[in-house]
BALOBA-1460 file (C-alpha; in Angstrom, 3 decimals):
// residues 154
<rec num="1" residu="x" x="-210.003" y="-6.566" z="-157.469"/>
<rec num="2" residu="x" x="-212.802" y="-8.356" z="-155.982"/>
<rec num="3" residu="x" x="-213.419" y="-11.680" z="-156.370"/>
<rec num="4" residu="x" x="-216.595" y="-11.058" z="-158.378"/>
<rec num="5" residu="x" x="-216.551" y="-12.760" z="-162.303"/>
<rec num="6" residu="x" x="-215.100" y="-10.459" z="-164.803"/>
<rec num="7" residu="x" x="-217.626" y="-11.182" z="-167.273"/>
<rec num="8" residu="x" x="-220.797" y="-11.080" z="-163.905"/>
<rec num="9" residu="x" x="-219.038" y="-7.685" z="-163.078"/>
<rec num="10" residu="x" x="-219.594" y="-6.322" z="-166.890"/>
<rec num="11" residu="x" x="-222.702" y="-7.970" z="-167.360"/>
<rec num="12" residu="x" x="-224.000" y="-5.925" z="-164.192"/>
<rec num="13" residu="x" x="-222.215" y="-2.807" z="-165.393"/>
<rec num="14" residu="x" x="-224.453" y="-3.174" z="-169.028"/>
<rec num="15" residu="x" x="-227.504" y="-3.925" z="-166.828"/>
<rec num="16" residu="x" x="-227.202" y="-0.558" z="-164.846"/>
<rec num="17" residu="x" x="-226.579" y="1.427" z="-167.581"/>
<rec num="18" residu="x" x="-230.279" y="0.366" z="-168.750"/>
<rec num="19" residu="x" x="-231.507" y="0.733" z="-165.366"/>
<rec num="20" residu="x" x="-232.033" y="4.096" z="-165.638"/>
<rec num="21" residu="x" x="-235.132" y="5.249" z="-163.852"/>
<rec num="22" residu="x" x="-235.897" y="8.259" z="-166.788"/>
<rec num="23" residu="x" x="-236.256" y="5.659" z="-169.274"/>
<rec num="24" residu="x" x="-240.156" y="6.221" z="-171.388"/>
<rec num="25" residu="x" x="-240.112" y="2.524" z="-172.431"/>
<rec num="26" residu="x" x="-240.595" y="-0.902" z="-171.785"/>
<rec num="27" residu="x" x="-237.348" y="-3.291" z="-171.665"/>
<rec num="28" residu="x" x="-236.899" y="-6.869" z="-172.210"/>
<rec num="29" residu="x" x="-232.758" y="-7.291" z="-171.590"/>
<rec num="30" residu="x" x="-231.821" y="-10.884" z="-172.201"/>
<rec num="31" residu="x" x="-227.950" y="-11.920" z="-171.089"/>
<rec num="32" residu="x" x="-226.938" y="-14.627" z="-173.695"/>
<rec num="33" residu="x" x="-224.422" y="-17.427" z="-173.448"/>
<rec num="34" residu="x" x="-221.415" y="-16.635" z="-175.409"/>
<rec num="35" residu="x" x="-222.449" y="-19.306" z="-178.252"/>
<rec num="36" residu="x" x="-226.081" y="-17.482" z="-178.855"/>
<rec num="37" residu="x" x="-226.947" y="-15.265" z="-181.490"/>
<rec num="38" residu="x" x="-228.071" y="-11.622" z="-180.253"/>
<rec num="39" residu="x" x="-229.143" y="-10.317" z="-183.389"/>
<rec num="40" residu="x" x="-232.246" y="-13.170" z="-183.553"/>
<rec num="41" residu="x" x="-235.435" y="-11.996" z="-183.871"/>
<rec num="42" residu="x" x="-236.552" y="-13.407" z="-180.170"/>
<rec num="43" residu="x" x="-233.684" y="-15.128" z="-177.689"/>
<rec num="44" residu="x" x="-233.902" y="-18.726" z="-177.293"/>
<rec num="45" residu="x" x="-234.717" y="-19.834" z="-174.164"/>
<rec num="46" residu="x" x="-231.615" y="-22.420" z="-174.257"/>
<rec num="47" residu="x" x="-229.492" y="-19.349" z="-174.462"/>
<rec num="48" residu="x" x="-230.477" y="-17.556" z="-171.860"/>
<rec num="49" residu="x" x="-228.330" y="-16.683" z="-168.557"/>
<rec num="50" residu="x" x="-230.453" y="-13.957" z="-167.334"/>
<rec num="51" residu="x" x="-233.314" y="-11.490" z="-167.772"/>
<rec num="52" residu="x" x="-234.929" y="-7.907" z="-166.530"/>
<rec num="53" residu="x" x="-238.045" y="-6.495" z="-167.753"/>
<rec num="54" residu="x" x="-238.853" y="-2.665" z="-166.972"/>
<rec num="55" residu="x" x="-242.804" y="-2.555" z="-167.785"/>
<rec num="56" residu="x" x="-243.141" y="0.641" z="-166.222"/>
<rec num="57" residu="x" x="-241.900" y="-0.211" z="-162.629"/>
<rec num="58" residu="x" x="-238.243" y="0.014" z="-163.181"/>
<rec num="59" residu="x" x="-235.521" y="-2.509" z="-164.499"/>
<rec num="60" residu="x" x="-236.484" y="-6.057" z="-162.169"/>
<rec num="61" residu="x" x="-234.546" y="-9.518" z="-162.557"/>
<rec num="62" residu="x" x="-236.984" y="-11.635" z="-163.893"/>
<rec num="63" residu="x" x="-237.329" y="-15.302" z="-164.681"/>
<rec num="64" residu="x" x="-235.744" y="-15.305" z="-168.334"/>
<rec num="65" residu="x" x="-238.665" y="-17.745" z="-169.345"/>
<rec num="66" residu="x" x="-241.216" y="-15.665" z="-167.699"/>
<rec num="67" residu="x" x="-239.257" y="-12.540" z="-169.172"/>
<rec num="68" residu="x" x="-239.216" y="-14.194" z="-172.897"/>
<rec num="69" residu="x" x="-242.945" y="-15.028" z="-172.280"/>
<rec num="70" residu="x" x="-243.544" y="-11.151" z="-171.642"/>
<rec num="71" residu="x" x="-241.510" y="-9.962" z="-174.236"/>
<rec num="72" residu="x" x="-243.387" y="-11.769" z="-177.040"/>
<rec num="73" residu="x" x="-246.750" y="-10.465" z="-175.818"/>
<rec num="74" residu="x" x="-245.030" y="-6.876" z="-176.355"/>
<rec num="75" residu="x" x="-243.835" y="-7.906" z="-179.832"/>
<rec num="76" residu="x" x="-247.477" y="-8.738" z="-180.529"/>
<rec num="77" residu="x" x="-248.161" y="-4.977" z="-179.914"/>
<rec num="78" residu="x" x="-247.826" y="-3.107" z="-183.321"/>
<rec num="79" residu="x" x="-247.261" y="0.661" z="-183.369"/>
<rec num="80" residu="x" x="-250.480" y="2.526" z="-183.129"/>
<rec num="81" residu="x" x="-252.376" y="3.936" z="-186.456"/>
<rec num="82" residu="x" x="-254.036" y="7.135" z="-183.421"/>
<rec num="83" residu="x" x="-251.246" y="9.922" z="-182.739"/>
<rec num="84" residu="x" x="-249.142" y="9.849" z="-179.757"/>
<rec num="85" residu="x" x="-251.395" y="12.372" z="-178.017"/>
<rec num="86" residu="x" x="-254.301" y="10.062" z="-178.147"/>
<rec num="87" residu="x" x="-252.455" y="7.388" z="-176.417"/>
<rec num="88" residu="x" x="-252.499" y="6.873" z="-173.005"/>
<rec num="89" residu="x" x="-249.106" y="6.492" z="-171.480"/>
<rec num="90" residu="x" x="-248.947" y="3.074" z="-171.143"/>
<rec num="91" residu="x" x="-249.607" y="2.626" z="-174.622"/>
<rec num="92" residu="x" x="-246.802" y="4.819" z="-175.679"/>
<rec num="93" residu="x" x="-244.255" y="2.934" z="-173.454"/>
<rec num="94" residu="x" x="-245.295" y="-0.597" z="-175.344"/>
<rec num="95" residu="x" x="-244.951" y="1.388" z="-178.737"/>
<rec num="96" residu="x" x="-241.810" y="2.182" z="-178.091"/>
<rec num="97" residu="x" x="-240.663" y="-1.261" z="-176.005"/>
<rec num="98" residu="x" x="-236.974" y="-2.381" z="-177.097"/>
<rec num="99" residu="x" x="-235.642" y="-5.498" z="-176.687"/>
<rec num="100" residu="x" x="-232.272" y="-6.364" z="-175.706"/>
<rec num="101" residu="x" x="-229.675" y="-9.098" z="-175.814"/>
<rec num="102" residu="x" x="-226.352" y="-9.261" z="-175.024"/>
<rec num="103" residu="x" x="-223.248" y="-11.963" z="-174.321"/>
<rec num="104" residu="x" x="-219.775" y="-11.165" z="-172.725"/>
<rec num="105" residu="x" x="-216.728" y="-13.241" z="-174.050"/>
<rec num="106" residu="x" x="-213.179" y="-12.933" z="-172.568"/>
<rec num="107" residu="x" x="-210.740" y="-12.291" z="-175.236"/>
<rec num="108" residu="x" x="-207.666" y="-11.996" z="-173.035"/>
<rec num="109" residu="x" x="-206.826" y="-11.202" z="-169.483"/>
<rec num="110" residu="x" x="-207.455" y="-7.959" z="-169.746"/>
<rec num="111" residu="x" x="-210.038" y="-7.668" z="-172.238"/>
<rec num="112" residu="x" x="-214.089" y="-8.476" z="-172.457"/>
<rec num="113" residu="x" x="-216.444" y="-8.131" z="-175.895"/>
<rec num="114" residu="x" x="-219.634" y="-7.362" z="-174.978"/>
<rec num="115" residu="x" x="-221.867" y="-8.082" z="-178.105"/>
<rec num="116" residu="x" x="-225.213" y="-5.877" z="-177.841"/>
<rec num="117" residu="x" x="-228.234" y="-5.929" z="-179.910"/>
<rec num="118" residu="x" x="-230.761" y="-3.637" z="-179.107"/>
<rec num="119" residu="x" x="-234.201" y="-3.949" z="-181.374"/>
<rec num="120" residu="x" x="-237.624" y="-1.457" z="-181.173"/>
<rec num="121" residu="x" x="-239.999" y="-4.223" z="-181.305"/>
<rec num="122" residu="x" x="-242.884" y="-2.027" z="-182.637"/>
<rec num="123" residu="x" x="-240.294" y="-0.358" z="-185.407"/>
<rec num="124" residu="x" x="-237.732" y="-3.381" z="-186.443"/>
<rec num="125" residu="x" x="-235.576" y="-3.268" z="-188.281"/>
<rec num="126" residu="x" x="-235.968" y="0.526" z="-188.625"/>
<rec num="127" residu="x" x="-235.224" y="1.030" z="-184.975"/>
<rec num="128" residu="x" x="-232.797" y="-1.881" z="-184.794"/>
<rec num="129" residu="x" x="-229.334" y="-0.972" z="-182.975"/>
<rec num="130" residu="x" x="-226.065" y="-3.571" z="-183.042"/>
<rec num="131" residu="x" x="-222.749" y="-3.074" z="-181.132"/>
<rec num="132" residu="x" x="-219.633" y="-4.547" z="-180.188"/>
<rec num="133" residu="x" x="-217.957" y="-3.348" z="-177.018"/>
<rec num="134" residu="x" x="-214.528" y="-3.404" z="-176.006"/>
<rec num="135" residu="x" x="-214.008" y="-3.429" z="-172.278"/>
<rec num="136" residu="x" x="-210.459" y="-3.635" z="-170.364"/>
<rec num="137" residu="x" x="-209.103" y="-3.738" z="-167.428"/>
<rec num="138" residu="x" x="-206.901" y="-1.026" z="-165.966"/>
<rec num="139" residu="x" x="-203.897" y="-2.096" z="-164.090"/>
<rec num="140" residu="x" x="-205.528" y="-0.977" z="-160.579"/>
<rec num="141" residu="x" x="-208.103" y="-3.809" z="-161.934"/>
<rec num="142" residu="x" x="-210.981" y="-1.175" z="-162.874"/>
<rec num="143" residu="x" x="-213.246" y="-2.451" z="-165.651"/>
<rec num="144" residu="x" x="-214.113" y="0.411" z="-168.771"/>
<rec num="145" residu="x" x="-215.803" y="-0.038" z="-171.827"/>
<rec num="146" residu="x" x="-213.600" y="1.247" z="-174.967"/>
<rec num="147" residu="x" x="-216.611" y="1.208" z="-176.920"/>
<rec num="148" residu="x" x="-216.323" y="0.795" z="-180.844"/>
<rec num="149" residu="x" x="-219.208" y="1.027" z="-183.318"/>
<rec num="150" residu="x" x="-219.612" y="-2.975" z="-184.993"/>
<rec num="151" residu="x" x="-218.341" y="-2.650" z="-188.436"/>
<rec num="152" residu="x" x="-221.096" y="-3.844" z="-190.909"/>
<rec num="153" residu="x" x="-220.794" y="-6.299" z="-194.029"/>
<rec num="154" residu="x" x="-222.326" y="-4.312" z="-196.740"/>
């Protein structure tokens, strides 16, 4: 195993998995310490480790005040009363921005959460996602995620 953080190492492993160059629309991904909240509406900026924005030229560390500054001016944006077709394509990409936070907690040795909140700022709460993951360690030290859906209070 290297000598890399567990909970850096699957904080880096979340942030690539939203790296992905396909992806239609703009990101604001917020890592939050452990004690934060990452179902609140914004992050505060007292909770925040880390930050990328993706506004069209891929998934960039950013300043997470400069990154929480950008991300409000996207929540500003409302969805758009024209069609999709009549939107030009940057429009459509800050329709459909998402915003998302996350914190990583050690529960054992051999064992990470990973508490994910993903929210379409233009469609919240309809578009609003939560999730818990599990992640462990294999005995050749290889991080997974066992991911499990977050149970719900009803």
């Amino acid at each position: 195993m290297s000598a890399i953080n567990p909970l850096d190492h699957v904080a880096a492993r979340i942030v690539e998995r939203y790296s992905n160059p396909s992806r239609k629309a703009y990101l604001y991904l917020f890592r939050l310490n452990v004690d934060a909240l990452p179902t609140a509406p914004m992050p505060e900026a007292a909770h925040l480790l880390a930050a990328w924005v993706d506004d069209g030229r891929g998934l960039l560390a950013t300043d997470p005040l400069e990154a929480l500054r950008l991300c409000e001016l996207a929540r500003q944006i409302k969805p758009h009363a024209d069609s999709p077709q009549a939107l030009t394509p940057h429009q459509r990409k800050q329709m459909m921005a998402r915003l998302i936070q996350f914190s990583v907690r050690r529960v054992a040795e051999d064992e990470i959460a990973v508490h994910l909140f993903s929210r379409a700022l233009g469609f919240t709460p309809k578009g609003d996602r939560e999730v818990v993951e599990d992640w462990r360690q294999t005995a050749d030290g290889v991080w997974y995620s066992a991911y499990r859906e977050r149970e719900r209070a009803e």
